[in-house]
ZAMARGU-4260 file (C-alpha; in steps of 0.2 Angstrom, whole numbers, plus 5000, padded with zeros to 4 digits):
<rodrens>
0) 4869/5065/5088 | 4850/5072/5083 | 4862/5083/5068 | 4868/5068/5063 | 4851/5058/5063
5) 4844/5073/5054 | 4856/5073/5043 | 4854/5054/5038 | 4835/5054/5036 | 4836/5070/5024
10) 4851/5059/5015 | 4839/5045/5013 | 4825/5056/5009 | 4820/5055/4987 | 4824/5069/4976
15) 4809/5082/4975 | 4809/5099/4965 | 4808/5101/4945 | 4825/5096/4941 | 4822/5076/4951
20) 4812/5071/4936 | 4829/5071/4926 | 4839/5062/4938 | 4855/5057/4931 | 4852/5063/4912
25) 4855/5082/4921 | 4869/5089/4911 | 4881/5089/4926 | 4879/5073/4931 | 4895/5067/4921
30) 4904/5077/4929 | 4901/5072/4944 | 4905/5053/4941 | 4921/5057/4933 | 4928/5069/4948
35) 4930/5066/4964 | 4937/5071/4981 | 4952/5058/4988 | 4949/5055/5006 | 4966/5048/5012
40) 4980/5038/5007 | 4973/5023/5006 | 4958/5031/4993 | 4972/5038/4983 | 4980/5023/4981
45) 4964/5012/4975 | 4955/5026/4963 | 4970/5034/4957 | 4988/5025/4958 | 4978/5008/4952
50) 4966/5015/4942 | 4964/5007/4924 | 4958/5024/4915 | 4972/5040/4914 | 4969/5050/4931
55) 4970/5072/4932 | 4977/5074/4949 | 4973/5093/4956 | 4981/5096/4971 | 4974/5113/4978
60) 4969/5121/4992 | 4953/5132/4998 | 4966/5148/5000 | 4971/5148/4985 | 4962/5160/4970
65) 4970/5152/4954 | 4963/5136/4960 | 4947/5142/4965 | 4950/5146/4944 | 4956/5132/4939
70) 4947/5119/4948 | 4931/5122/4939 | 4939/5124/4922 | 4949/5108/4921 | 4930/5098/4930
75) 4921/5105/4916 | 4933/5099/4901 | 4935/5083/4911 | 4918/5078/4909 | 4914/5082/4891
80) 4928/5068/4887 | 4913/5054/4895 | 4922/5045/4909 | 4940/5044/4896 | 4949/5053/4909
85) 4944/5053/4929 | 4948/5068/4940 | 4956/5066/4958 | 4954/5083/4969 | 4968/5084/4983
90) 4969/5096/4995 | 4986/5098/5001 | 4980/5105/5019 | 4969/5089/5022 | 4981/5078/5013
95) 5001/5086/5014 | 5008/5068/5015 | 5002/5065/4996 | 5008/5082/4992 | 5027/5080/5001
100) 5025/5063/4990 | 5022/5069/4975 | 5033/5087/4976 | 5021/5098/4976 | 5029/5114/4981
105) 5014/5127/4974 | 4996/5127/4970 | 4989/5123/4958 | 4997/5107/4954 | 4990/5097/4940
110) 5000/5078/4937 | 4992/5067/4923 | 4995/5050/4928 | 4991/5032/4918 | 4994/5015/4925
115) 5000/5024/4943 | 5014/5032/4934 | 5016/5052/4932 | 5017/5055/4914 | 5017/5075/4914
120) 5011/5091/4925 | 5011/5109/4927 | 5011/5121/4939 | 5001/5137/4937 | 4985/5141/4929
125) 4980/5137/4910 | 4967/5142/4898 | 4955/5130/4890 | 4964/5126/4875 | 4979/5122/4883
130) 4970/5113/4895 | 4960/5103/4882 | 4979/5100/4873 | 4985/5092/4892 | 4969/5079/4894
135) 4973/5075/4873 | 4989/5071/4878 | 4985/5061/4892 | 4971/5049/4884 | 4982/5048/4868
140) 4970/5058/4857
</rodrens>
């Protein structure tokens, strides 16, 4: 209980240090708003299934290396296209209902989905360019 206190009041507590003067203009920040972790079925369903802007699904897993690759790869591309294309992390040991759901059968797993639909994946690891060609795809550029 006093972790948890403690942890709420430094929570609550303002951004100190040289980089809170930038706030949200810090280069990373897109990133961040445009990724996120789902948190269960229900969260799934809301920010990703009835999403209104084309959703990058990767489901992955803390074991695994190409995803510990890939992960930060496909976050980075993700946010230079500006909130066009959002990013749900799934973890298929938190979450093997979603991945059973969806046949996921290795990791990585990357679905592209628009208007709850899956409109294409792959399995595997890619480059940049040919992760820059999948996101074009998906938000029809």
């Amino acid at each position: 209980m006093a972790q948890r206190l403690a942890l709420q009041r430094l929570l609550s507590l303002p951004a100190r240090g040289p980089l809170a003067a930038h706030g949200r203009a810090f280069g990373t920040s897109a990133g961040r708003r445009s990724t996120f972790n789902v948190q269960d079925g229900s969260d799934f369903q809301d920010r990703v299934v009835n999403s209104p802007k084309p959703v990058v699904v990767d489901f992955h897993a803390q074991w695994c290396g190409p995803c510990k690759i890939l992960g930060p790869r496909l976050e980075k591309l993700v946010a230079k296209l500006e909130g066009k294309v959002l990013m749900a992390k799934v973890d298929i040991d938190d979450h093997t209902d979603l991945a059973i759901e969806y046949e996921v059968s290795a990791v990585p797993t990357v679905l592209a989905m628009k208007n709850g639909d899956v409109v294409d994946k792959f399995v595997g690891i890619k480059d940049e360019d040919q992760l820059e060609a999948f996101l074009k795809k998906l938000i029809g550029a």
